[in-house]
N, C-alpha and C positions, 0 to 999 in steps of 0.2 A: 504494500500500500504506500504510494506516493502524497505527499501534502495536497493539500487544497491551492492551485496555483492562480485559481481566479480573483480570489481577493486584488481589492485595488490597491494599486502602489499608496506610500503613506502623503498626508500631504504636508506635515513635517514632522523632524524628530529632534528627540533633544538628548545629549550626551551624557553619560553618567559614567564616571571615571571611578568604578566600583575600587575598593582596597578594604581590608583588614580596618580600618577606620571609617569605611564607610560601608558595612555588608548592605544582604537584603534587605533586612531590616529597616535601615536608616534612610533606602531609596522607597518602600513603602511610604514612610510618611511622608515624604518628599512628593509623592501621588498626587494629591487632591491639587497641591501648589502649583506642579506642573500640567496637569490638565484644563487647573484652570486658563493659564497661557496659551490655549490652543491648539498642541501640536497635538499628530495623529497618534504616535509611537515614541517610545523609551527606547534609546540606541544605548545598549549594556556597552562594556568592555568584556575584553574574556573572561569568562567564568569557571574554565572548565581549570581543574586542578593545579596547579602552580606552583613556584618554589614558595617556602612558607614567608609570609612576610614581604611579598611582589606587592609593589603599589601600582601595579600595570595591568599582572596580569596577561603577559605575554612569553612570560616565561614555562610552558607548561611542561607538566610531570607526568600528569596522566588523564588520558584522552577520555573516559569510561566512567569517570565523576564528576561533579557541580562541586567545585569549592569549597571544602567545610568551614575554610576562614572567613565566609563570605554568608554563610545559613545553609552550605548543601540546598540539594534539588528540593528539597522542600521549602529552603525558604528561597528560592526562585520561582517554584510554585505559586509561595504563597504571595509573592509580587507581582507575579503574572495576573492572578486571581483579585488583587488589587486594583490594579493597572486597569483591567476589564470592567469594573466596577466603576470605572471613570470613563471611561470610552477609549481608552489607550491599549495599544497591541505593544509588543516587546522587539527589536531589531538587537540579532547580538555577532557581535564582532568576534569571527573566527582566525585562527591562526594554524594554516595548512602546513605550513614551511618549515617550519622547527620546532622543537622540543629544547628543554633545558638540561645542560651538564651541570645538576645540583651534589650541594654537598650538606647528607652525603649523599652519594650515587644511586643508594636503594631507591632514592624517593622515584628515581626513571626507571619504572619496572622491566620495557623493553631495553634501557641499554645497559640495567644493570645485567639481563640474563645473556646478552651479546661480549659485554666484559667477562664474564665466569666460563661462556661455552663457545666463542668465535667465530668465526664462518659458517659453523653447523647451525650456529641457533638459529628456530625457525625467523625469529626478530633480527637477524642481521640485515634482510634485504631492508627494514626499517631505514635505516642510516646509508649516505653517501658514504661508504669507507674505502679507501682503498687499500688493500691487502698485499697488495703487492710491495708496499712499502716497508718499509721499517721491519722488514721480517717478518709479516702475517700480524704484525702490531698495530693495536690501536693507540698510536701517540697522544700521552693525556697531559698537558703543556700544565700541571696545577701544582706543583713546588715552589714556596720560596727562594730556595736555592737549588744549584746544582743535587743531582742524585747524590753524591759522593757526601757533601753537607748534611743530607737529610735523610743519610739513612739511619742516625741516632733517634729518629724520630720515628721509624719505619718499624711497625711492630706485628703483630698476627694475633689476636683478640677476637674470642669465641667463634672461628673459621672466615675471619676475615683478616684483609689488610688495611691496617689504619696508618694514620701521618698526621696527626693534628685534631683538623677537623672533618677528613675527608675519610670517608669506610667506602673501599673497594671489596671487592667476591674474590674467592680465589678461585681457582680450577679444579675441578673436580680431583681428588689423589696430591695435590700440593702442596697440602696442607701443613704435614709435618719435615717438609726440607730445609734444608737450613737456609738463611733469608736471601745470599746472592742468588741461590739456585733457584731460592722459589720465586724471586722476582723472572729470572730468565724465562720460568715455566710458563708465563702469564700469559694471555692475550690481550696482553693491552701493557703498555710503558710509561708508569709516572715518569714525567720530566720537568725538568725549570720552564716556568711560566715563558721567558722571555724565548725559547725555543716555536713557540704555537707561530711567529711570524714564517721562521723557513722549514718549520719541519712536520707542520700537523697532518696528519692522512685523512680528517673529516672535514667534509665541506659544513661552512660553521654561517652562521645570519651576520655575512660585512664581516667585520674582522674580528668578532666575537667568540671568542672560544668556549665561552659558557653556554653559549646555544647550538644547538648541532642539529644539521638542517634533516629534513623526513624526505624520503622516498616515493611521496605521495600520486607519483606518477601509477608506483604499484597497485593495480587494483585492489590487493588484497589488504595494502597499506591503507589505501586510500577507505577503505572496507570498514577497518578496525578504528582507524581517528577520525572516523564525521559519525559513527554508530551513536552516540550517545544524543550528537545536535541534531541529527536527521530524525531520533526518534522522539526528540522535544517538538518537534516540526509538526511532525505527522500526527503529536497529541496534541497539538495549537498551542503549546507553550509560549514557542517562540512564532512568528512571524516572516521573518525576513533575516537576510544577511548581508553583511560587510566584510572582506575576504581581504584581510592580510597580506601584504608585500605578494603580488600575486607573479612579479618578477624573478622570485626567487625561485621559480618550480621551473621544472625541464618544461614543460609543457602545457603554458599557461591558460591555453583556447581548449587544450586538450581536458586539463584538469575540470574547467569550467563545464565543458559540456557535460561531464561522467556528474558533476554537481548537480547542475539545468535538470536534468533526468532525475538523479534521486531525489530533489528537490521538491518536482515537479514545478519548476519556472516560479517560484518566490521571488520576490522583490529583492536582487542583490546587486549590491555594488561591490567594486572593488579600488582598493587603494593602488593603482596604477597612476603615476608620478607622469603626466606629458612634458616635455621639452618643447619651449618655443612653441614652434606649430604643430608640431608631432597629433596626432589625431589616433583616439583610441580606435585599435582592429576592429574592424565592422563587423567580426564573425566572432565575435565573442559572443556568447550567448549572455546578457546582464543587462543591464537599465544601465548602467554607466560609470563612473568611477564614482570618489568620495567625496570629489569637489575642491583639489589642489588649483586643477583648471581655472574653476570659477572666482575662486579663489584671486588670484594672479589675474582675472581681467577685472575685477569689482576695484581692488588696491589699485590698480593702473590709472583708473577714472580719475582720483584724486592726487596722480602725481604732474603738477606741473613741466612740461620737459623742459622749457628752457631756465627752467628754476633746477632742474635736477641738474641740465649739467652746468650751472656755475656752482652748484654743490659738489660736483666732480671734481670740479679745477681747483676748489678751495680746499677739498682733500686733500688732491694731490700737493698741493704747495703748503698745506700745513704737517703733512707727516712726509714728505719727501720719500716716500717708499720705489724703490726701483720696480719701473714695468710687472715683472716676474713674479713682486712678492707683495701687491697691493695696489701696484701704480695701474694698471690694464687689466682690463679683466680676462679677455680671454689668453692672456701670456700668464695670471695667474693660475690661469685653469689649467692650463699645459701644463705648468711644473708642479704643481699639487695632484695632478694624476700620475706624471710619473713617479714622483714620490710614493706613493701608494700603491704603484702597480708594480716597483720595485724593492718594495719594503713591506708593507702590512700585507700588501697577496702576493707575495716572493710563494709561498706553500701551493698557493693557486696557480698561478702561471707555472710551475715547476711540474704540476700533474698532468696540466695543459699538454706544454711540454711531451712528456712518457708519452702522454695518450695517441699526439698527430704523429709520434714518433715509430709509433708502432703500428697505426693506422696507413702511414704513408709506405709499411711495408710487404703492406700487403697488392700493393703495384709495383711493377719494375722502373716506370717511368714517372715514379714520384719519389725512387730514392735518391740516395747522394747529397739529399739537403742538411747540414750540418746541424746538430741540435741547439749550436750558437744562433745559428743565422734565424731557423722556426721561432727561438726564444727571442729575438730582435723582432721581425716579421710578427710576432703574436702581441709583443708590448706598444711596438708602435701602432699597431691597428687599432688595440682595445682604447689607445689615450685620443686617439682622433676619434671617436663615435660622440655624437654630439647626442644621443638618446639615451635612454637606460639600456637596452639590446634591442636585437632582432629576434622576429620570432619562426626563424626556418626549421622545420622535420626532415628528417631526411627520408628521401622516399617519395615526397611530395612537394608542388610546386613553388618555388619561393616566390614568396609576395616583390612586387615591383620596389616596394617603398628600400625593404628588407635589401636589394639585388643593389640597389641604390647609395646606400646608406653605405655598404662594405664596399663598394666599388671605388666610393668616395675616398675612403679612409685608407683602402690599400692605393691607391696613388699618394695619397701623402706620406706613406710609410716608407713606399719604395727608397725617398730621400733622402733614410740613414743608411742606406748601403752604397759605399765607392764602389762599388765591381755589380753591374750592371746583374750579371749572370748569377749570382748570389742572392738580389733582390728577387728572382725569382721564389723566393721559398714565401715572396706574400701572398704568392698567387695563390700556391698552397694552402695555407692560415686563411685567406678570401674564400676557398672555395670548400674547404673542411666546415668550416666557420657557416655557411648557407647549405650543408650537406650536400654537394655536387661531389663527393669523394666516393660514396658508397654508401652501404645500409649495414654494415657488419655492425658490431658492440661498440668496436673503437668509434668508429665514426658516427654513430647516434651519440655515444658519451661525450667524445669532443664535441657535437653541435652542441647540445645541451647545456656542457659545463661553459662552454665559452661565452654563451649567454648570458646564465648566473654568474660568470665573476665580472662579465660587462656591468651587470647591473650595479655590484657592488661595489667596483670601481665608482661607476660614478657618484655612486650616492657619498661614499665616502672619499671623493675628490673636490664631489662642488659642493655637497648641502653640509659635510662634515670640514673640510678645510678651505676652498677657496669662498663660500659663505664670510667665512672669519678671516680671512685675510683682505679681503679687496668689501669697504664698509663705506663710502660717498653716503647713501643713505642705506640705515637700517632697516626699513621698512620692506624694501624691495632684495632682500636677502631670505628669504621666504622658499621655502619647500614648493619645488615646480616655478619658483620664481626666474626672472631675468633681470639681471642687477644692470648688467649694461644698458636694458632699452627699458627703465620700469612703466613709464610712461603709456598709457593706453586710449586712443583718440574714441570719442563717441562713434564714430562709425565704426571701428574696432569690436567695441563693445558689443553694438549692437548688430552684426555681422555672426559675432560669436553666439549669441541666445538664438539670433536666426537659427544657426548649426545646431545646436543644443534641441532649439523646437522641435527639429526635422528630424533628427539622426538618435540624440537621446532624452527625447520630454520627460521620463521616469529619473534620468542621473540624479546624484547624489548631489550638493553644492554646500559650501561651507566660508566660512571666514574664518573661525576657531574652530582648533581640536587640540588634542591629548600632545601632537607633536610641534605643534607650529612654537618658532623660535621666538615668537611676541606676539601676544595675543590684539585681535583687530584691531582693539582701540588703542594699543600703544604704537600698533603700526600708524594708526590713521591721526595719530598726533607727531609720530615721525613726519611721515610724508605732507604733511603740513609747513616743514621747513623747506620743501622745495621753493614755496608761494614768501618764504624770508631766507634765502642766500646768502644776501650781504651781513643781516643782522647775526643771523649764527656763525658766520665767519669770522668779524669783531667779535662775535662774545668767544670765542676759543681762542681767539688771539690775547684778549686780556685774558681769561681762565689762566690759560699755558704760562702767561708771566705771573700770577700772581698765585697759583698750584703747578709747581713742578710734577708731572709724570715720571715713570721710569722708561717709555718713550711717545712720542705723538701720536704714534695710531692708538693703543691704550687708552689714550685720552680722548680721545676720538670717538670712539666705541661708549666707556664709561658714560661722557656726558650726555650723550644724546640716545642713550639707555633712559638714562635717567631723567630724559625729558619726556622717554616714551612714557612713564611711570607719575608723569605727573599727575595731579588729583581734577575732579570736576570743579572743584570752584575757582580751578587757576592757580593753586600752592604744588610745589613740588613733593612728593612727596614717599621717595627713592629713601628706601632704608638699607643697615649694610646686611643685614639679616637674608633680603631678597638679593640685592644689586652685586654686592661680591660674590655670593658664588655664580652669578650670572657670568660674571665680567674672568672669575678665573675660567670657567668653562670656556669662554672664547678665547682666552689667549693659549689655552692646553691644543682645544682645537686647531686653533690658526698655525701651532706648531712652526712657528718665527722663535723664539724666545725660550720655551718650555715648553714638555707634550706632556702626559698623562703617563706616559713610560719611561718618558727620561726629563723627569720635571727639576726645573732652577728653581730651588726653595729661595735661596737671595731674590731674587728676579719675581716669585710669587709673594712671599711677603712684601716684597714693592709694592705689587701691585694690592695689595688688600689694604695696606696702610694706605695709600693714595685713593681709595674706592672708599675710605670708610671715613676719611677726612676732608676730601674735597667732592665730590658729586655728593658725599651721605653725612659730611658734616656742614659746618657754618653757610662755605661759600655757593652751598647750593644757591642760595637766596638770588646768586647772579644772575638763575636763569629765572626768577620770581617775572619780572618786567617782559620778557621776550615771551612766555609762556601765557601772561595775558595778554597781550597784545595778536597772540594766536587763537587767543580762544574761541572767536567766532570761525573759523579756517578750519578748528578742529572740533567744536560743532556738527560745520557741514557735511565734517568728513566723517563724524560716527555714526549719524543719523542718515548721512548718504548710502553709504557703504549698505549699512543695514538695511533699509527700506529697498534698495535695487535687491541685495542677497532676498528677501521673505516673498518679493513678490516676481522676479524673473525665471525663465524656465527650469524647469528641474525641481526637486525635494531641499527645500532647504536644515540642515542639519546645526543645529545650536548647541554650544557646548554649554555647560554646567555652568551657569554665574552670567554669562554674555548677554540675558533678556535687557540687563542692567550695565551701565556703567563697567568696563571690565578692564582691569590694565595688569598683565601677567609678564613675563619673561621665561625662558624655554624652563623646562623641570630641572626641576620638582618644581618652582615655584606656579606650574600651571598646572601642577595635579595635585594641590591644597584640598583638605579637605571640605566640600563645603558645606556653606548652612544654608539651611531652607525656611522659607516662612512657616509658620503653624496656619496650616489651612490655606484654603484658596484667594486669590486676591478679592479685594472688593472691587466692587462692578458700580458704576465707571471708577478704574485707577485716580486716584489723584494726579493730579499733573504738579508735583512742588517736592523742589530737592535737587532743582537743576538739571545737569544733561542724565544722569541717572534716571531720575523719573522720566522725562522725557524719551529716553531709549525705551524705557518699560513700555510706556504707553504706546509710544509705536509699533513696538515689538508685538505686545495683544492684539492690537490692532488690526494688523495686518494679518497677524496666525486664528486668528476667529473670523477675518473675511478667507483664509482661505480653508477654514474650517468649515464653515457654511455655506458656502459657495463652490466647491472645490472643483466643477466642472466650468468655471471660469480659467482653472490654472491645470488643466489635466492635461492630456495628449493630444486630442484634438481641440484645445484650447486652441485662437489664434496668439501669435508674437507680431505686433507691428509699432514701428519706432513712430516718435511722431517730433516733428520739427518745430520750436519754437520759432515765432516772427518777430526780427527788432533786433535793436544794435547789440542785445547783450543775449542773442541766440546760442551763440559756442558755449554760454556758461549754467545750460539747464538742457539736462537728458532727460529722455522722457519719452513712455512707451504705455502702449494700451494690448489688454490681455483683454480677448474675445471681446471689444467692442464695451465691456462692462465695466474696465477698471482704467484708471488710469496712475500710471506712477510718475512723477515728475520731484527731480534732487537738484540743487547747485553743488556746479561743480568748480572748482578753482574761485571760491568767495573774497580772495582777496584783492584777486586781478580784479574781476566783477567791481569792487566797489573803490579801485582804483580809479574804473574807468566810469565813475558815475553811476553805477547802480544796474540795475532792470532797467528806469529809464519807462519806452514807452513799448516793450517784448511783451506778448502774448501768447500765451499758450491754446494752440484753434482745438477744440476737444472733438473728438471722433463721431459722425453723425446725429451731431445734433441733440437736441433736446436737453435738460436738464438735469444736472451732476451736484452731488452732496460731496463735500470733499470731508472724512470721518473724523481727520487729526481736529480741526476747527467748528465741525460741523457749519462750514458757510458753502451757500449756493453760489452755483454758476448755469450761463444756460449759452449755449454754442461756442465762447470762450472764456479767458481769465487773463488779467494781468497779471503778469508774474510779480510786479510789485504787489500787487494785494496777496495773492495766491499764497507768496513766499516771505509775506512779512513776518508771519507768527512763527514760522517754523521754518529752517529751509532746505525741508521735504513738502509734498503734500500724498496723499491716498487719495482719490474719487472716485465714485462709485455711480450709474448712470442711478436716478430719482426716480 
């Protein structure tokens, strides 16, 4: 028996960043508050088993239970059963890709039984291993020091191997040998941590050695870890799904469809990351991503361009960073992937490696390529892909985009080889790489893997290091973002919901989540410094003389964190509690200075002493006068933002705390626990308390007209843009859904009232007749001034009377 696949998609949902601090429990009474808000569904995090004490929840243990740290299936039950009692269905966020390397090891019951019995256990096909390495060993990188160090720690206690904190199995018969022997006898090799960069044999989630990626290609795998969610499905527990790094799996359209089927077509998105224009595979069976996309073009609306780039230039001339390592962006992109591709996935490329190497020998006429040259040919390729991967089978036809995209990147690669005839081995790596080599193991394994550590290159080249090194504006440093062009022109915009209407009306859309490195509104207080340039350049130039840094880009990052962090009434109000480990996180990441593995304590307490005394002590006050001086700019940009996210195509998804006021910084500080009101709001909201209230109110707003309405905003809803008339036209977007609704935001409020205002601009409203706009409750009837329209608010909602 397959789910009920007819239910209609949601018409929104709102985020719940479950933790041991926050079980099911705490998200019941949190019920009544969030339905009063309107949305359709509860969009969980992972629920299922986890290491103890995950505040995420994507670490899991074990595939076959509901989280006891969380109420167990009953008390998800008993939230489901809530939840319905309010009109809300449950959306829960799985993770196909990996499993956790917990300690200790028991808690992973398939890889504890793969540790104790090897290649025979039926759970080896679980795990990516390769076996052929290390001796038929599972390299386990979790020593503080070398083996030789840590064998005084290395003990055998009630038929186990302990070291600390970590209880490994032994082998069946190993029990009583003495310790070097019995360590030899093992299937699997503690080693020093710092080894997991060149020597690990499991493919791991990025460069993570604590998570160790699933097989899930295997049907039987695939079989055993969705048994638990498929049969929550089929009993209506849950609803709908949100899929996990869907990049990480061999076979991502593959995986999806064996989903679509057991599913029976639920409501799923997945967390596929687009590049620039990259456009999600049309043969994916899903409603659409999680909303990075929408994301990146909503933030784009309110960045000024020619305000961003004299924010460039003032970057660049106040931190003087060379091209490479901050000054360009994509020369930073370049060496932050080879770093990465040479360093943190040395293990990956090295399997890479074995695999074309034993692949290409199974032809006459693909030997002779030197394992140097394939290992050149394979790193150059992977660091020119301007996407997360391709997605070629072998066996089957490669997509154009796919044939494209590598054809690209092996002509620029060709350029590190002086000997013409040499460079041949990219053809190789080009054509293994889109399975043109064959169908044997090697060569489905190499398309596969080459894929996944594309993926994880980039994520941790651009969202994990050149993110943090190249910072003009913070805002547009955003997961799926584009720092070089952040900029998004109304015809852009609206180009893009066109695409969205046509291609995916169901997708996912977001401004905040669980990941994002600053939550909307700290972005859309960022990006508000496009619209003052000059102003924020003076003030970093007095800053820098009157708070020394330990260097300018530091400073850089620091203050205008700590702008994003400023409060609704205009006070700054960045503490060191949030803002320092923010700011160390970026500078470990940016790995300029200090990384996370080979950290400059000198260098880090610089930085915490200069984070907790000048952006978090006194001279905050500096940015007091520029921050209100922004405050109408960034206004428009919170209530803008939001009112285009609630009512343009797609499902819009709200994170936890965002109906209101929300200014976070990457985690922990965005996965706080939070608090919820006792009970439902009152009806009508108060409008008093500033842009908080104000967000509130628009947020209900808009999530009860498309809770009542919802065949204004469904699939075959219409999407049509509409064009202000008048001198100050470019600074008001504005679109009408099915003839019924109309949304109209300002955008760039500072230019606007540089240049005189609205003035004498009209908004002509879509056939006629007469429109209640909800925020105001004021009439209109064929048009509107947008100086009246936008004087109380500057959004409006209208609804045809």
């Amino acid at each position: 028996m397959t789910p009920d696949s007819t239910a209609p998609p949601p018409t929104a949902t709102y985020r719940l960043q479950l933790q041991p601090g926050f079980p099911f429990a705490a998200a019941r009474k949190a019920v009544p508050y969030i339905a009063s808000l309107g949305v359709s569904h509860l969009h969980l995090s992972p629920v299922l088993e986890a290491v103890p004490g995950s505040d995420h929840g994507y670490d899991v243990v074990d595939h076959s239970a509901v989280r006891a740290e969380l109420g167990g299936e009953e008390g998800l039950r008993a939230l489901a059963r809530t939840a319905r009692e309010h009109g809300l269905g449950l959306v829960l966020d799985i993770v196909p890709n990996h499993m956790a390397v917990p300690v200790p090891a028991r808690l992973n019951g398939p890889l504890w039984e793969v540790l104790r019995d090897g290649p025979a256990s039926p759970y080896a096909r679980w795990f990516d291993i390769d076996w052929a390495e290390h001796g038929g060993k599972v390299l386990l990188p979790v020593l503080g020091g070398r083996l030789g160090e840590e064998l005084a720690h290395l003990r055998v206690v009630d038929g186990e191997l302990r070291c600390h904190d970590h209880v490994f199995p032994l082998r069946p018969g190993t029990e009583r040998l003495p310790l070097p022997e019995l360590l030899d006898a093992q299937w699997y090799r503690p080693a020093w941590w710092r080894l997991a960069r060149t020597e690990v044999n499991y493919r791991r989630f990025f460069t993570i050695s604590t998570l160790i990626a699933v097989r899930v290609e295997d049907p039987e795998v695939f079989a055993a870890t969705h048994a638990t969610v498929l049969r929550l499905l089929r009993e209506g527990v849950i609803e709908g799904l949100r899929i996990d790094h869907p990049d990480g799996l061999a076979d991502p359209a593959g995986y999806l469809r064996r989903l679509g089927k057991a599913t029976g077509g639920c409501w799923t998105v997945v967390e596929k990351i687009l590049s620039g224009d990259e456009r999600l595979p049309a043969d994916w069976p899903v409603a659409g991503t999680t909303g990075y996309d929408a994301l990146r073009h909503l933030d784009g609306l309110f960045v000024d361009p020619e305000g961003a780039a004299a924010l460039t230039a003032a970057y660049r001339a106040f931190t003087g960073g060379p091209p490479d390592r901050g000054g360009d962006w994509p020369a930073t992109v370049r060496r932050a992937a080879y770093k990465v591709v040479t360093h943190e996935l040395a293990a990956e490329v090295e399997r890479l490696v074995r695999t074309i190497d034993r692949a290409r020998d199974t032809s006459p006429l693909l030997r002779d390529h030197a394992p140097w040259a394939l290992r050149t040919a394979l790193r150059e390729i992977l660091v020119r892909l301007p996407v997360y991967r391709p997605y070629a089978v072998p066996g089957e036809p490669v997509a154009p985009v796919d044939a494209a995209l590598l054809d690209e990147a092996a002509q620029g690669a060709r350029t590190a080889f002086s000997v013409p005839e040499e460079a041949s081995a990219v053809e190789v790596v080009r054509d293994a790489a889109l399975g043109r080599l064959g169908d044997g193991p090697d060569h489905r394994d190499f398309c596969a893997r080459f894929a996944q550590t594309a993926s994880a290159l980039r994520a941790k080249s651009v969202e994990d290091t050149a993110f943090y090194r190249y910072a003009p504006l913070l805002s547009a440093n955003e997961v799926g973002g584009t720092p070089q062009r952040p900029a998004v022109s109304p015809g852009e915009f609206h180009a893009y919901c066109a695409r969205l209407h046509r291609d995916w009306p169901a997708t996912g859309t977001v401004l905040s989540t669980h990941d994002t490195k600053r939550s909307a509104d700290a972005r859309a207080r960022i990006a508000a410094l496009t619209q003052y340039p000059r102003q924020w350049a003076d003030l970093m130039d007095r800053l820098a003389a009157r708070v020394p840094a330990p260097d300018p880009h530091v400073a850089w990052v620091a203050w205008q964190s700590a702008l994003g962090l400023g409060g609704p009434d205009g006070s700054c109000t960045a503490d060191a509690g949030r803002l320092v480990p923010a700011v160390l996180k970026s500078v470990r990441e940016a790995a300029l200075r200090t990384t996370w593995t080979e950290p400059d304590a000198a260098y880090e307490r610089a930085v915490e002493e200069f984070v907790a005394t000048g952006p978090c002590g006194p001279p905050r006050a500096a940015l007091a006068p520029l921050v209100r001086e922004m405050g109408p700019a960034v206004r428009a940009n919170v209530l803008g933002a939001a009112l285009l996210h609630l009512t343009m195509p797609g499902v819009p998804d709200l994170y936890m705390g965002t109906e209101g006021d929300y200014t976070a910084l990457v985690d922990p500080d965005n996965r706080r626990v939070p608090e919820f009101p006792d009970g439902p709001l009152p009806d009508p909201v108060p409008v008093v308390g500033g842009l908080r209230a104000e967000k509130l109110w628009l947020t209900r707003t808009a999530l009860l007209l498309r809770r009542d309405r919802p065949g204004w905003f469904a699939a075959e809803a219409a999407y049509e843009p509409l064009t202000a008339l008048g001198p100050a036209a470019e600074h008001c977007v504005a679109f009408t859904r099915s003839s019924e609704v109309v949304t109209a935001v300002t955008r760039l409020s500072r230019r606007l009232a540089d240049a005189g205002g609205w003035r004498d601009t009209t908004l002509v409203l879509p056939g006629g007749g007469r429109w209640r706009e909800l925020l105001t409750d004021r009439a209109y009837e064929g048009g509107a001034p947008l100086s009246e329209l936008l004087d109380r608010y500057p959004v409006a909602l209208l609804v045809r009377a």
